[in-house]
C-alpha angles and dihedrals in degrees: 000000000000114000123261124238128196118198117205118197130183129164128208113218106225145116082306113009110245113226123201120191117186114188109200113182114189113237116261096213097043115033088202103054111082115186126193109236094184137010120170135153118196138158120288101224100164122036137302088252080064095055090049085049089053091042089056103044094053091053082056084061118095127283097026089062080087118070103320113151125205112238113195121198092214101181094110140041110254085047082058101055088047088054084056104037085059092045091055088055092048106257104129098209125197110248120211132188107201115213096224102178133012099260092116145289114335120248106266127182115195120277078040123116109206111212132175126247102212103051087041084057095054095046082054101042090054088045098054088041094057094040095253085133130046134196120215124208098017089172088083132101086233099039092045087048088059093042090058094038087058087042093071092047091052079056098053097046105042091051086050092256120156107253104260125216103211095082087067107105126163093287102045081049085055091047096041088048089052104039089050098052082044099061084042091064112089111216087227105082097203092064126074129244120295097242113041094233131197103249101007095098100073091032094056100130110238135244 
């Protein structure tokens, strides 16, 4: 079976906007090891329609040609019109409010899945301690940021302290986004997703 690829994407809102993509593939010797093959943040400088326009042309790049799904960090505004702006090109990209604090439910507009940051963290934390994900070219400025960024969680979890959020920038938004797609994906492609989640049904990537 063709590897499977998730694509988290988050955008910052600022003077630029600040976009993170986080490819995470899962092994295809081990079904429960996920590496990230690329993780990268840069400046938007056209619109959010050319950013749609980048995202899909690289899905169209071997090997994502494959199964890759499109994972969109909606809280904000700017993360909405990408949702859309890939929508509009046919992408049909997965669109997730994250549930940052405990104030309360997150917004949630129908075709959304709410997560929580927190327990997310702490999947992806324990993953990254036992080597159930890896990281690939750690020599780069992005990929060292992430690593640094996992290494606090490690911290917090292994001293017993609660998982904190703040931690969480526009990268570790893009990786939390793809490794959790990733561990929602069951290896056998007849049977449905694990968890039955609002939107996934029509963004399951194909066989």
């Amino acid at each position: 079976m063709a590897n499977a690829f998730a694509f988290g994407l988050a955008i910052e809102p600022g003077t630029p906007d600040e976009l993170a993509l986080t490819i995470v593939e899962r092994d295809d010797e081990d079904d429960q090891v996920f590496v990230v093959r690329r993780t990268l943040t840069e400046s938007i400088d056209g619109s959010v329609e050319d950013v749609a326009k980048q995202v899909q042309n690289r899905l169209a790049e071997s090997p994502y040609t494959a199964r890759s799904s499109v994972i969109v960090y909606v809280n904000n505004e700017s993360g909405t019109a990408l949702a859309d702006a890939l929508s509009d090109r046919g992408v049909r990209p997965v669109r997730v409010h994250v549930r940052v604090t405990d104030e309360g439910a997150a917004a949630e507009s129908e075709g959304e899945a709410v997560i929580d940051a927190r327990e997310e963290l702490f999947s992806l934390s324990t993953a990254h301690r036992t080597g159930n994900l890896r990281l690939e070219h750690r020599t780069t400025e992005d990929a060292a940021r992430l690593a640094r960024t996992l290494g606090h969680l490690i911290d917090d979890s292994s001293e017993g302290t609660e998982i904190s959020t703040d931690v969480l920038d526009v990268q570790g938004m893009s990786a939390l986004l793809a490794y959790w797609w990733s561990t929602e994906q069951t290896t056998d492609p007849t049977e449905r997703l694990r968890a039955d989640l609002p939107g996934t049904e029509a963004a399951r990537p194909t066989t």
